[in-house]
DRENGU-364676 format. One record per residue (C-alpha): x, y, z; residue in one letter. Coordinates in Angstrom, 1 decimal. Layout:
! DRENGU-364676
@c1 X; c2 Y; c3 Z; code A
...
! end
This chain:
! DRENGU-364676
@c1 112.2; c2 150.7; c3 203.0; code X
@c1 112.5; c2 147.1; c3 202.5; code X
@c1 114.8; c2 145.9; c3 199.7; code X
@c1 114.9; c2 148.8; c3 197.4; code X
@c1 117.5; c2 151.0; c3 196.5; code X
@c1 118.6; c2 154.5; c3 195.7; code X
@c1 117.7; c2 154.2; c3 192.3; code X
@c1 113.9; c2 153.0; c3 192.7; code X
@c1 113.1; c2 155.6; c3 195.7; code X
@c1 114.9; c2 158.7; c3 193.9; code X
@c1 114.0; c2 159.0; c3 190.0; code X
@c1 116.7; c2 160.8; c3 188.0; code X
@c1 115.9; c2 159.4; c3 184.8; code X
@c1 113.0; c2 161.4; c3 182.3; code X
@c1 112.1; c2 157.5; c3 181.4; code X
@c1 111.4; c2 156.2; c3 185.5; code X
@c1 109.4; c2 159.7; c3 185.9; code X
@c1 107.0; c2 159.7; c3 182.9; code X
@c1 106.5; c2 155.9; c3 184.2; code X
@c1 105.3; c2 156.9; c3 187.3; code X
@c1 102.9; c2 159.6; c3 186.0; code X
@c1 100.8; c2 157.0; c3 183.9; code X
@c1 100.9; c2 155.2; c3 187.1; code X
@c1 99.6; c2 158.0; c3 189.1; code X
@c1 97.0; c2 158.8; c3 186.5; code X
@c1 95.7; c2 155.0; c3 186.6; code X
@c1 95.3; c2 155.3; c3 190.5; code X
@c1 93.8; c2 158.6; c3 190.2; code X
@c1 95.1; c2 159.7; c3 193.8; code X
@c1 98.6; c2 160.5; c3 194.8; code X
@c1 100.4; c2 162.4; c3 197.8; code X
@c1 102.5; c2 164.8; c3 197.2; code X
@c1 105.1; c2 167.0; c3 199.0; code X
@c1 108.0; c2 169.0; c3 198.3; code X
@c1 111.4; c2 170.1; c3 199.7; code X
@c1 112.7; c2 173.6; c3 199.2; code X
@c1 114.5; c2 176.5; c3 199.8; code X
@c1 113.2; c2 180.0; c3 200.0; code X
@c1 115.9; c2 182.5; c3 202.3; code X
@c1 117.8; c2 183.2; c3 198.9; code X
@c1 115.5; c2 184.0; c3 196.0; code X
@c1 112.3; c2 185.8; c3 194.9; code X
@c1 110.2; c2 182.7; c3 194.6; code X
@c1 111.3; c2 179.4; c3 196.4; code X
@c1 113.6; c2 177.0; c3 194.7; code X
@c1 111.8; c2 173.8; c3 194.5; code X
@c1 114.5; c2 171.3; c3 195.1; code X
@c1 112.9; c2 167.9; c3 195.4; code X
@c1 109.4; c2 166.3; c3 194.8; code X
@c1 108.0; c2 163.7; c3 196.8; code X
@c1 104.9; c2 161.6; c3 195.4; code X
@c1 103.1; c2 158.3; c3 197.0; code X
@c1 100.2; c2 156.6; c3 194.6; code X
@c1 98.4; c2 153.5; c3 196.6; code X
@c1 101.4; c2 151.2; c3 195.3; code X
@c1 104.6; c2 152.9; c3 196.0; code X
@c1 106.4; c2 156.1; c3 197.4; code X
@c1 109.4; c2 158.1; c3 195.4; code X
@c1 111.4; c2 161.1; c3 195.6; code X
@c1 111.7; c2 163.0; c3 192.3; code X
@c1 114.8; c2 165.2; c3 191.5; code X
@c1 113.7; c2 168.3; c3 189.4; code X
@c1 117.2; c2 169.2; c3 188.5; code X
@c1 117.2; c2 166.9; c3 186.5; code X
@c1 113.7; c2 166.0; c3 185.5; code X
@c1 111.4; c2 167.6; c3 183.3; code X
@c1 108.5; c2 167.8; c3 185.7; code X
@c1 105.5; c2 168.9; c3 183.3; code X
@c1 103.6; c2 166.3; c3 182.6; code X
@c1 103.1; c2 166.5; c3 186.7; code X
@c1 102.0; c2 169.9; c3 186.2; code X
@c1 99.5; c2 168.7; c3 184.1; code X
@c1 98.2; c2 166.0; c3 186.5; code X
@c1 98.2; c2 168.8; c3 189.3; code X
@c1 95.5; c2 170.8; c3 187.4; code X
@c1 93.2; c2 167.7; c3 185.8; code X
@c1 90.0; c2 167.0; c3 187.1; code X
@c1 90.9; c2 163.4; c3 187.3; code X
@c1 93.5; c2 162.8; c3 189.6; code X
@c1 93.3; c2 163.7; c3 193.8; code X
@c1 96.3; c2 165.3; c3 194.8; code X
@c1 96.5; c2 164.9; c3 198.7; code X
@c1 98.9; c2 167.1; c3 201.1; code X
@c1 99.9; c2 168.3; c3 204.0; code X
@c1 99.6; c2 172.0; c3 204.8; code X
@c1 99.1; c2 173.0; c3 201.1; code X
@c1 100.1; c2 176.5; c3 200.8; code X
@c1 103.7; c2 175.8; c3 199.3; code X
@c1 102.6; c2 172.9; c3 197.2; code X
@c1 99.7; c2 175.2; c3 195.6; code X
@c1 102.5; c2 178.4; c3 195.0; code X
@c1 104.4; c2 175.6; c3 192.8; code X
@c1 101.7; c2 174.5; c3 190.5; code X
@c1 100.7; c2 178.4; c3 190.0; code X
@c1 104.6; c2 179.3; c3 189.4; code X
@c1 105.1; c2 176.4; c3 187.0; code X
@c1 102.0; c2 175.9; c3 185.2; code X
@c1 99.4; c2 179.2; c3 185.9; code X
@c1 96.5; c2 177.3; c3 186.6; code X
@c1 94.8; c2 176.3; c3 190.2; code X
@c1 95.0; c2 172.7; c3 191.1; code X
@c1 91.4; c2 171.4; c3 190.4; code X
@c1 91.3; c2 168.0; c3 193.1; code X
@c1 93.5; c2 169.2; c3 196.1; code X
@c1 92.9; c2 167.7; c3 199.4; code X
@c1 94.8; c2 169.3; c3 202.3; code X
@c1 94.8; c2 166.6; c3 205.5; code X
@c1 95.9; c2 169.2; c3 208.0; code X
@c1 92.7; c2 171.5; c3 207.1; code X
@c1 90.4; c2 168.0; c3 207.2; code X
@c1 91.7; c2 167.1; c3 210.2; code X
@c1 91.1; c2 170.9; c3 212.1; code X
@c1 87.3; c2 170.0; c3 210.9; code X
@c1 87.4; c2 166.3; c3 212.9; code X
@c1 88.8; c2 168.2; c3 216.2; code X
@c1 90.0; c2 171.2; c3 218.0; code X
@c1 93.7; c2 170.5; c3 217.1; code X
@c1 94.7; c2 172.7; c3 213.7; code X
@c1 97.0; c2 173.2; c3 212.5; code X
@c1 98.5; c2 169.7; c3 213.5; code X
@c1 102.1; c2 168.5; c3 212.0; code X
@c1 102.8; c2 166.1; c3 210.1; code X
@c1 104.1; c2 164.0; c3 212.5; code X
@c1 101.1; c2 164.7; c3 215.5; code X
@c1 98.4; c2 164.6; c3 212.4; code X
@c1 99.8; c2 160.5; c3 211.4; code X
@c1 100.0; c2 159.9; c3 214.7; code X
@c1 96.1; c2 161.2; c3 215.7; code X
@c1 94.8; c2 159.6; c3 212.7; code X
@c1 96.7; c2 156.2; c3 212.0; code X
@c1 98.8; c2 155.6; c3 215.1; code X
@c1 101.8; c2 155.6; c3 213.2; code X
@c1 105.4; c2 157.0; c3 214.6; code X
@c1 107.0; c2 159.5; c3 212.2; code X
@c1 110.5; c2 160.5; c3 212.9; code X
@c1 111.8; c2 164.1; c3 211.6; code X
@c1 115.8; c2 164.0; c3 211.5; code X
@c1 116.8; c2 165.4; c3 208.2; code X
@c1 114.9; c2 169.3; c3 209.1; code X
@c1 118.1; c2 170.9; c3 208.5; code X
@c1 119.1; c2 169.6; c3 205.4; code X
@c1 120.0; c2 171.6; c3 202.8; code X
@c1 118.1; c2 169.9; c3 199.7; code X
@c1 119.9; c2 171.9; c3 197.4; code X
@c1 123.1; c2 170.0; c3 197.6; code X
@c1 123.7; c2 166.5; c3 195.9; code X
@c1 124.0; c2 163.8; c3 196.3; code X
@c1 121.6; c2 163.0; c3 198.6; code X
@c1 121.6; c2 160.5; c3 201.1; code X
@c1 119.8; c2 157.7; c3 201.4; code X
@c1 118.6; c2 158.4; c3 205.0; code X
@c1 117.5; c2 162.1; c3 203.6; code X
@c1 115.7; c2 160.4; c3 200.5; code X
@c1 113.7; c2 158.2; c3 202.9; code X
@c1 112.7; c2 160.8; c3 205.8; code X
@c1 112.0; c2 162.6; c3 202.2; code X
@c1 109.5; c2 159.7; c3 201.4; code X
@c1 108.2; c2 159.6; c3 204.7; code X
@c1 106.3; c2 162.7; c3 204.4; code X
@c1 104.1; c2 161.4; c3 201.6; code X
@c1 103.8; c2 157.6; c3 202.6; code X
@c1 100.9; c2 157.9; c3 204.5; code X
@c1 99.0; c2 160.4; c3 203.6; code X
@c1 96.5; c2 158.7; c3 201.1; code X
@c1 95.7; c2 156.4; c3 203.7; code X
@c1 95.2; c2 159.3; c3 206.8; code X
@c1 92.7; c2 160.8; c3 203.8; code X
@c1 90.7; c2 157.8; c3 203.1; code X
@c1 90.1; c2 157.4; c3 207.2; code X
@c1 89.6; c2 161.4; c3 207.5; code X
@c1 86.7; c2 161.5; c3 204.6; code X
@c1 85.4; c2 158.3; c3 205.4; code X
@c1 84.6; c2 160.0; c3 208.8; code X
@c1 83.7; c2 163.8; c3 207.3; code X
@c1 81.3; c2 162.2; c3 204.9; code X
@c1 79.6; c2 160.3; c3 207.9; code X
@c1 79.4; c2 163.7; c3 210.0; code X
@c1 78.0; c2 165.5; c3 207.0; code X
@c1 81.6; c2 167.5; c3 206.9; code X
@c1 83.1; c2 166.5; c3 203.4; code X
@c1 81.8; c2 169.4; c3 201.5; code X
@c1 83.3; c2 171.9; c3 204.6; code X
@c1 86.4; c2 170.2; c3 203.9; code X
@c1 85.9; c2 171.0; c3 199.8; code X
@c1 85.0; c2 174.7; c3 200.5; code X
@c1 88.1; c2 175.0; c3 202.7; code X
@c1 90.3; c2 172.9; c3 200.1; code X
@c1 89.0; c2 175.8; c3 197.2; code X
@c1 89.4; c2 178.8; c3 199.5; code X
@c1 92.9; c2 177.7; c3 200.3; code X
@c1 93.7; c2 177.7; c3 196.9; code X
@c1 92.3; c2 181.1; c3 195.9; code X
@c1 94.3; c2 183.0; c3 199.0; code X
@c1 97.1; c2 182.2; c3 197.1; code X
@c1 96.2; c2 183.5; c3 194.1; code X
@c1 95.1; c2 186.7; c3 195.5; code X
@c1 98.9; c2 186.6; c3 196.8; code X
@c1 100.1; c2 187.4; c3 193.1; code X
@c1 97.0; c2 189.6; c3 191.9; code X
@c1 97.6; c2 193.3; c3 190.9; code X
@c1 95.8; c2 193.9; c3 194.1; code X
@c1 97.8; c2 192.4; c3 196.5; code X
@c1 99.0; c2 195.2; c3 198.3; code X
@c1 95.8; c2 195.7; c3 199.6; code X
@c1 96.4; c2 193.0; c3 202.0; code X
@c1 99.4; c2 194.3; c3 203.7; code X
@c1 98.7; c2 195.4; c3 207.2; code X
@c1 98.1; c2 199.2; c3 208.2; code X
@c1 97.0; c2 199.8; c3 204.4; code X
@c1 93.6; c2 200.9; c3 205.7; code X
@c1 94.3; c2 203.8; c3 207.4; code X
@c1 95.9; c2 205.8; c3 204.8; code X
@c1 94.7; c2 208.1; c3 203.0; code X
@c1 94.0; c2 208.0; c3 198.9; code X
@c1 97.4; c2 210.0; c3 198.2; code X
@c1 99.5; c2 207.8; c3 200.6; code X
@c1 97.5; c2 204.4; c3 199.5; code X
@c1 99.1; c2 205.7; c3 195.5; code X
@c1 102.6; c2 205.7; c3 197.4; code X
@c1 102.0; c2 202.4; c3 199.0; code X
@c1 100.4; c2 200.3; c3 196.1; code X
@c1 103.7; c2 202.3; c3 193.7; code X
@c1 106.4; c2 201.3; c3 196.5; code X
@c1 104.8; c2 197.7; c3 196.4; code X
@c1 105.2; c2 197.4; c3 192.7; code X
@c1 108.7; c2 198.6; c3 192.8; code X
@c1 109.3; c2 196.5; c3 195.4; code X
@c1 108.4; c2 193.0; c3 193.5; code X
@c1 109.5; c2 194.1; c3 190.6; code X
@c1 113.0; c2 194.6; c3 192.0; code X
@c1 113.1; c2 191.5; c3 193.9; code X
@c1 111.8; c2 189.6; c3 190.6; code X
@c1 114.8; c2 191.5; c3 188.7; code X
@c1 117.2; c2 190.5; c3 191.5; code X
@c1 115.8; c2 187.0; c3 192.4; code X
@c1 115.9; c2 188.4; c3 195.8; code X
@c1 113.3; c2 187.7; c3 198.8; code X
@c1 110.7; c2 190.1; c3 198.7; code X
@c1 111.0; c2 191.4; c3 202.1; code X
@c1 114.7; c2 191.6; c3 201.7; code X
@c1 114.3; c2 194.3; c3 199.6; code X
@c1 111.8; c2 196.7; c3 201.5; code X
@c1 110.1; c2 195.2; c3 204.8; code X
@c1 105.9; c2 195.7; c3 204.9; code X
@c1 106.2; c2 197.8; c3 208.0; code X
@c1 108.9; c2 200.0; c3 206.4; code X
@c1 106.5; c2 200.4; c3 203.4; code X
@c1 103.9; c2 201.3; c3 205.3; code X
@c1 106.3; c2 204.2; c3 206.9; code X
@c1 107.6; c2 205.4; c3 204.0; code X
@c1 103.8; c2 205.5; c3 202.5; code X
@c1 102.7; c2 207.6; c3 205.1; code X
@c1 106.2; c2 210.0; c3 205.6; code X
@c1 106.5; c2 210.3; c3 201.6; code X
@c1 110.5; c2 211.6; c3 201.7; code X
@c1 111.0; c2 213.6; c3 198.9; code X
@c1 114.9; c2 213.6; c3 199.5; code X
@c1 117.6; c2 211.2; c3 199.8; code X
@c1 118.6; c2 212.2; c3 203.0; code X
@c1 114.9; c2 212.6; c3 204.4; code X
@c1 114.4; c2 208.9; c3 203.2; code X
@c1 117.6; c2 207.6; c3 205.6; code X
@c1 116.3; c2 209.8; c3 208.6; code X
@c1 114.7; c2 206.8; c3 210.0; code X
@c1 116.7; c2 203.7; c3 211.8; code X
@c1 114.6; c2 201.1; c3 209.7; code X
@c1 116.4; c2 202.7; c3 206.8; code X
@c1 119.9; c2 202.6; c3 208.0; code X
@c1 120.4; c2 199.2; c3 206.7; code X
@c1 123.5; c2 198.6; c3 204.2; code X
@c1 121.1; c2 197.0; c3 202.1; code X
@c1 118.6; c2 199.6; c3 202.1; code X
@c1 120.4; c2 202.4; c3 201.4; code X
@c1 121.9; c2 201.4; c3 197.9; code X
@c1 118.1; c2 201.8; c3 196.8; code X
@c1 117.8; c2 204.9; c3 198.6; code X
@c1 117.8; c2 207.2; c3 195.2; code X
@c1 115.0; c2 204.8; c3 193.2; code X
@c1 112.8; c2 204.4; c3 196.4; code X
@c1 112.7; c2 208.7; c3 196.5; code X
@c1 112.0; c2 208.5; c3 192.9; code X
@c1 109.1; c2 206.2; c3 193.4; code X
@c1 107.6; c2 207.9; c3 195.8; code X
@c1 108.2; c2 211.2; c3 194.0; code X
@c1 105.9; c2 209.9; c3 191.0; code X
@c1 103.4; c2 208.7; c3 193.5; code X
@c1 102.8; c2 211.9; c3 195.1; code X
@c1 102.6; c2 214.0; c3 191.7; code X
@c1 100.3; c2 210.9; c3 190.3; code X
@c1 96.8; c2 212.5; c3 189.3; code X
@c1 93.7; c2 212.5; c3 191.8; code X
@c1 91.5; c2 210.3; c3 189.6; code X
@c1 95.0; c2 207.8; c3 189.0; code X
@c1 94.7; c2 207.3; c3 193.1; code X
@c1 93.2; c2 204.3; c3 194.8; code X
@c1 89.9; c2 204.9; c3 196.4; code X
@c1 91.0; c2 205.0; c3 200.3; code X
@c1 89.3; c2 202.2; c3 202.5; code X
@c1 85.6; c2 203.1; c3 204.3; code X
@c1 86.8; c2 203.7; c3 207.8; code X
@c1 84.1; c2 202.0; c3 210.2; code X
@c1 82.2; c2 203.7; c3 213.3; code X
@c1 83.7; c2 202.5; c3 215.8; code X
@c1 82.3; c2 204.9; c3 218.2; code X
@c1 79.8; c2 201.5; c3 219.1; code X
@c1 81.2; c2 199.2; c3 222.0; code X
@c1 82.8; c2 196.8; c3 219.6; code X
@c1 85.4; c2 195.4; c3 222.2; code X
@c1 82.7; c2 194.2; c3 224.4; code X
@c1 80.4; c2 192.9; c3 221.3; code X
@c1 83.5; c2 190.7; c3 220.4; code X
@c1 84.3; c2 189.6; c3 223.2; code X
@c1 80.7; c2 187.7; c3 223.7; code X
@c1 80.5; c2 186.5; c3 220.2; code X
@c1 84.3; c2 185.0; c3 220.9; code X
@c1 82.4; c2 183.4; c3 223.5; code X
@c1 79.9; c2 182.0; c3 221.3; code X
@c1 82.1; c2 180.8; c3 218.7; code X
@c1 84.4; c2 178.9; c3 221.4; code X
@c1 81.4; c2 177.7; c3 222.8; code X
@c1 80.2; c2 176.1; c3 219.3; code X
@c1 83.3; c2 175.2; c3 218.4; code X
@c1 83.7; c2 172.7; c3 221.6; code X
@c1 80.0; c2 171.3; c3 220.6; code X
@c1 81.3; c2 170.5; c3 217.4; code X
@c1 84.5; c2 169.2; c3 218.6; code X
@c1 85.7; c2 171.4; c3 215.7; code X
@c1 89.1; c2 173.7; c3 215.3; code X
@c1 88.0; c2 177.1; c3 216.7; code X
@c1 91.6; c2 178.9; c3 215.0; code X
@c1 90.4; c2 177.4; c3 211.7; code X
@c1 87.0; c2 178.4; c3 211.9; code X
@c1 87.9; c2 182.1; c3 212.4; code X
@c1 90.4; c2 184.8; c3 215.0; code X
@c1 89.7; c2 187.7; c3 216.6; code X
@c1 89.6; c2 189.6; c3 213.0; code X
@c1 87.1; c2 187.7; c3 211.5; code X
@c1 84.8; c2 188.6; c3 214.3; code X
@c1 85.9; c2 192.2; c3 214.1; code X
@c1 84.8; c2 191.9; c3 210.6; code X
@c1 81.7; c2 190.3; c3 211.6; code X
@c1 80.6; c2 193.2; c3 214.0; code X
@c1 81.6; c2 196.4; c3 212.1; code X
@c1 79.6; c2 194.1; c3 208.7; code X
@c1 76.7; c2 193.9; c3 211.6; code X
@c1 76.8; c2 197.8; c3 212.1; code X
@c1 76.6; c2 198.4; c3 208.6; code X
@c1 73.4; c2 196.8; c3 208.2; code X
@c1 74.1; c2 193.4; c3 206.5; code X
@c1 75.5; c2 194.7; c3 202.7; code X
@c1 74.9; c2 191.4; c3 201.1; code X
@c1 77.5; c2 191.7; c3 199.3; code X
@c1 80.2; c2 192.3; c3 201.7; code X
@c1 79.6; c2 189.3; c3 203.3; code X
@c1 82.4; c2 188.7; c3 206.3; code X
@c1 84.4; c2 185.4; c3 206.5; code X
@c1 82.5; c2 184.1; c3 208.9; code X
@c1 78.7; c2 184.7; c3 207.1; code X
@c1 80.3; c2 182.7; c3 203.8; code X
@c1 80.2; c2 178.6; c3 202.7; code X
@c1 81.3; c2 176.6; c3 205.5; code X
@c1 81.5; c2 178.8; c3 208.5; code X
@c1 77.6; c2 179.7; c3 208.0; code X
@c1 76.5; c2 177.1; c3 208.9; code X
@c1 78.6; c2 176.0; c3 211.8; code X
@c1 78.2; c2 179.4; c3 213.4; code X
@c1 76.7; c2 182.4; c3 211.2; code X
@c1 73.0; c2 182.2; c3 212.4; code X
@c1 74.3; c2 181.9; c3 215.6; code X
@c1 76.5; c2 184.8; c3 215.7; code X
@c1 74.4; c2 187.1; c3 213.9; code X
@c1 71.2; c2 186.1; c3 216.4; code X
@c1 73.5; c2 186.8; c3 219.7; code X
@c1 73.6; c2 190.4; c3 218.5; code X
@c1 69.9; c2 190.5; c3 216.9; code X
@c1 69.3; c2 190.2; c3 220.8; code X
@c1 67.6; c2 186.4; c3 219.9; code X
@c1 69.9; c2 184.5; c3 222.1; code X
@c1 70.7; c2 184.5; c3 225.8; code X
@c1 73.5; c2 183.4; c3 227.8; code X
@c1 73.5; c2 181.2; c3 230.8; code X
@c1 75.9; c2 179.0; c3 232.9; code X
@c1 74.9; c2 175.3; c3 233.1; code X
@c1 77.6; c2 172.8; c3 234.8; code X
@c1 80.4; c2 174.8; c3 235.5; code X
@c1 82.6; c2 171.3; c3 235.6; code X
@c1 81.5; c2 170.6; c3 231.6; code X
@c1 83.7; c2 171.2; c3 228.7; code X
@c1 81.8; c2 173.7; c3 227.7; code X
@c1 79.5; c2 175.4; c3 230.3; code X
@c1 78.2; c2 178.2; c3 228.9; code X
@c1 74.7; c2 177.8; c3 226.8; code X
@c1 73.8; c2 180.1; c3 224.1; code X
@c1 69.8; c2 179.3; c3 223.6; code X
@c1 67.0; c2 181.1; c3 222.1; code X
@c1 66.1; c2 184.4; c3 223.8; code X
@c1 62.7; c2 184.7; c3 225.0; code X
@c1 61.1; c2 187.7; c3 226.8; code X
@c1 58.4; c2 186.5; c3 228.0; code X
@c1 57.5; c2 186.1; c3 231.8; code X
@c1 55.6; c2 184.7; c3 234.0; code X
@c1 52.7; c2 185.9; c3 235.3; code X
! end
């Protein structure tokens, strides 16, 4: 930390703040990071903001800060915002400002597409990348409470100091691999998960919802809204209001009684049961809700094929590629994604319901590929059994010898 004090690492004054923004804009590149608490409220409380430009590295106290003109930076298409694990940092700027940051660079992401290690803390990743020792003490602290210490303001600091430097080595090496525009694509899709997380059709995405049926997907999507609208009224946690999996029960039991509602242990709950009469109501509506007012259900697949055995060889081929590329195998995509991939296959290719693993980046490190193995254009064979990577997926050729 050198010489400096309390007062130059943690700005509290509007003056010291606005300072470093025209300081940030100069550089055109800062790190950012945040502290926060999220067990008690409907979205998290941000409780401290942590920002490195090339210069130096500050905590920022939004208590007591007007933080928009950072908001503002956040969604130019000037400035290079660099994090760690994004996903929180991007749920901010869309909270405070409604707009998707436009120059995000997520080092955990850039670093799962330089090696099989993702997703990599932020301690392992600074290590890896610059060889630098980060300590984490301060992971309990409650950041809510002030004053801060100075040891908390500077493990605080820590989590931003480096991390313009880890991104100049990581593209640096991703532009001489012919990676940097994976790590864009990624960077993009990252961002618009999150925004499907707050989009009218975000129900869709809870798990279970397709296999119901159109009457008990109106119940569902109706309990949903309730739900965040509740929690929203209450500033309580979402799932502290109605768990998924209790949703998902409810959606497919439709109790049209208080005391039908409670005849399950998951609604038991002290805390459940004082919404007991509007959850019946809801669900009442739902079920007397108009045919043509009713989601359209999900297409249920055939799955009368062998799909277990189909994914289990193209799991094989995507390991295998993965280790040739020295490239994180959990980032590129999980056991779904090649679920997806297969049941897309069976369907005969719609081109526009194009799986994960057939879009942007993930084509080209493994779509042809996948997609030949069950074309029937690729064979499998053992090479050296004592090589990180034995098995070799080649061209498939049928003809023989004479």
């Amino acid at each position: 930390m050198g010489l400096l004090g309390m007062s130059e690492l943690f700005l509290t004054r509007q003056s010291d703040f606005d300072a470093l923004c025209d300081e940030i804009q100069a550089a055109g590149i800062v790190a950012f990071d945040t502290e926060f608490i999220s067990e008690n409220s409907y979205r998290p409380k941000l409780c401290l903001v942590q920002l490195a430009t090339p210069q130096r590295a500050v905590a920022v106290d939004p208590f007591v800060v007007d933080l928009s003109r950072w908001w503002d930076i956040m969604v130019d298409e000037r400035t290079t915002i660099v994090v760690h694990s994004a996903k929180e940092e991007v749920r901010f700027c869309l909270t405070n400002c409604g707009q998707r940051p436009r120059q995000l660079v997520d080092v955990q992401i850039a670093e799962g597409l330089r090696g099989n290690s993702f997703p990599l803390s932020y301690e392992r990743l600074i290590l890896r990348v610059l060889g630098h020792s980060v300590i984490s003490t301060e992971t309990r602290t409650d950041w809510q409470r002030r004053p801060l210490t100075q040891r908390q303001i500077d493990y605080a600091i820590d989590d931003v100091r480096h991390l313009i430097e880890c991104w100049k080595v990581q593209r640096q090496w991703l532009e001489k691999h012919g990676r940097l525009h994976w790590a864009t694509e990624e960077f993009e899709q990252v961002i618009t998960d999150m925004e499907v997380e707050r989009s009218e059709d975000a129900w869709m995405r809870l798990s279970g919802i397709r296999r119901l049926n159109a009457r008990q997907l109106g119940v569902a999507r109706e309990l949903y809204r309730w739900r965040d609208n509740d929690a929203a009224t209450r500033n309580q946690p979402i799932r502290r209001v109605l768990k998924d999996d209790v949703l998902i029960d409810l959606a497919r039991r439709q109790p049209q009684t208080e005391d039908e509602l409670l005849n399950s242990r998951d609604m038991n709950r002290t805390g459940l049961r004082r919404y007991a009469s509007e959850i019946v109501e809801v669900i009442r509506k739902a079920v007397s809700m108009p045919k043509h007012l009713l989601p359209k259900p999900f297409e249920q697949q055939d799955t009368s094929h062998d799909e277990p055995v189909v994914g289990k060889v193209l799991a094989m081929a995507l390991a295998n590629r993965c280790v040739e590329l020295d490239i994180s195998h959990s980032l590129v995509g999980s056991g779904n994604d090649i679920k997806n991939l297969v049941r897309w296959y069976w369907a005969n290719c719609p081109e526009d319901q194009r799986p994960k693993l057939m879009r942007t980046w993930r084509a080209e490190v493994c779509g042809d590929l996948l997609k030949n193995v069950m074309d029937g254009k690729v064979s499998l064979r053992i090479t050296d059994p004592q090589s990180e990577h034995p098995l070799a997926f080649e061209p498939y050729s049928d003809t023989r010898p004479d």
